[in-house]
C-alpha positions as a Markdown table, in Angstrom:
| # | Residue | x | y | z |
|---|---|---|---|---|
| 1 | Unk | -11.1 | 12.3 | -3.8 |
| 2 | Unk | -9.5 | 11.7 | -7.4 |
| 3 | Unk | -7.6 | 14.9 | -7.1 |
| 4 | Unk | -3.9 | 13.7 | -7.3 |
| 5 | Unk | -4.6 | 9.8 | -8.8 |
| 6 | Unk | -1.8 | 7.3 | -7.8 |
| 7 | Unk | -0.8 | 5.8 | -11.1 |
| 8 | Unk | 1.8 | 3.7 | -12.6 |
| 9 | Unk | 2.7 | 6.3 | -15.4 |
| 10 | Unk | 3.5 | 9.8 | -14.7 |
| 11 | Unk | 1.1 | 10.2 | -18.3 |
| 12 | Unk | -2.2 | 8.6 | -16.2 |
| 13 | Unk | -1.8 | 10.3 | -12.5 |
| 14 | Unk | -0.4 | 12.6 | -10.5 |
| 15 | Unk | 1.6 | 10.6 | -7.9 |
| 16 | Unk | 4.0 | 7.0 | -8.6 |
| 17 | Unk | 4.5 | 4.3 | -5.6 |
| 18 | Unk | 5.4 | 6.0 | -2.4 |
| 19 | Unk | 2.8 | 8.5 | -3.2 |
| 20 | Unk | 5.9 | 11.0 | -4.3 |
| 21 | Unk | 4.5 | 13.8 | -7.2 |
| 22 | Unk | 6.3 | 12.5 | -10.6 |
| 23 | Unk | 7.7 | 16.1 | -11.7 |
| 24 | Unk | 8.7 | 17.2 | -7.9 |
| 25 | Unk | 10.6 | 14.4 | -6.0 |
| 26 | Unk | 10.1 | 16.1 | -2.4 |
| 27 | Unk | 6.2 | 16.3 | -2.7 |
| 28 | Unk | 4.0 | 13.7 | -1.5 |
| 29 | Unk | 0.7 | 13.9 | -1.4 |
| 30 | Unk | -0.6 | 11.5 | 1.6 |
| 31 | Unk | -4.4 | 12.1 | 1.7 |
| 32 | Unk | -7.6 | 10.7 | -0.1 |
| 33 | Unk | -7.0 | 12.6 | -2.4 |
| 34 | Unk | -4.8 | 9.6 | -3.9 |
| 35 | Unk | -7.8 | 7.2 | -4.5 |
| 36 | Unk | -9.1 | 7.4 | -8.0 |
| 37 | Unk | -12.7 | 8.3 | -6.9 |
| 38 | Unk | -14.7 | 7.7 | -3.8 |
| 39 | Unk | -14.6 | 4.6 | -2.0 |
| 40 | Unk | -18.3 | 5.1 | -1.4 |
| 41 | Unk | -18.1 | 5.1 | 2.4 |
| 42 | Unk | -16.1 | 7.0 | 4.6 |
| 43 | Unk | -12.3 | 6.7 | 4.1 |
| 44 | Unk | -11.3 | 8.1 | 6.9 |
| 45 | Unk | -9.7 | 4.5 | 7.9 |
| 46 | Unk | -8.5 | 4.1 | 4.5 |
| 47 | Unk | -7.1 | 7.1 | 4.6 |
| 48 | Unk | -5.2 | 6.7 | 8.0 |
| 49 | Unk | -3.3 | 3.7 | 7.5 |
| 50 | Unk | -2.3 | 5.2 | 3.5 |
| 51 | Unk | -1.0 | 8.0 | 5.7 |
| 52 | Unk | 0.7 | 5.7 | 8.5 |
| 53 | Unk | 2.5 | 3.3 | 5.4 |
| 54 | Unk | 3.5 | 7.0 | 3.4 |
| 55 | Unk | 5.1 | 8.3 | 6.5 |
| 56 | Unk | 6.6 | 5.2 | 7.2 |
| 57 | Unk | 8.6 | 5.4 | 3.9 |
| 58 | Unk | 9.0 | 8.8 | 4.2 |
| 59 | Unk | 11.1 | 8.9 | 7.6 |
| 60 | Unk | 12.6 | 5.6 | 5.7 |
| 61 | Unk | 14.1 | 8.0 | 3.0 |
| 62 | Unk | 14.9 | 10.8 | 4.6 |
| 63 | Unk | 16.5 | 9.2 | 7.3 |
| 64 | Unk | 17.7 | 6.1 | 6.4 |
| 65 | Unk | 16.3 | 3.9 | 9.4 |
| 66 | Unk | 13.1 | 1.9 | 10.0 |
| 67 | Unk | 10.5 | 3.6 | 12.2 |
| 68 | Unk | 6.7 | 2.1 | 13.6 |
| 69 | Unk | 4.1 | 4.9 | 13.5 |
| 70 | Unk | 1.0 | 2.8 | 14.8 |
């Protein structure tokens, strides 16, 4: 966890809103690896509906329509 921070500036993280990599616009990174350090239990919820939500917006703006994932 902490690997690829999601932050509001591309100066203090890795990835912006949407979880998209500030330098490469068709990267995502859509894993714990988003939270800025451990949660200090196990994420693997967390982590899940991140994913579900970044998906969501991924099919969004690729495609153009709504989809539900869960």
């Amino acid at each position: 966890m902490g690997g690829c921070g999601m932050a509001a500036k591309a100066s203090q993280g890795v990835v912006r809103r949407g979880a998209v990599h500030w330098q490469v616009d068709n990267l995502s990174v859509d894993d714990g690896s988003i939270f800025p350090t451990s949660i200090g239990a196990n994420p693997q919820l967390s982590i899940y509906g991140i994913v579900n939500r970044q998906a969501q917006q991924l099919v969004r703006r690729l495609g153009g329509r709504e989809v539900g994932l869960a």
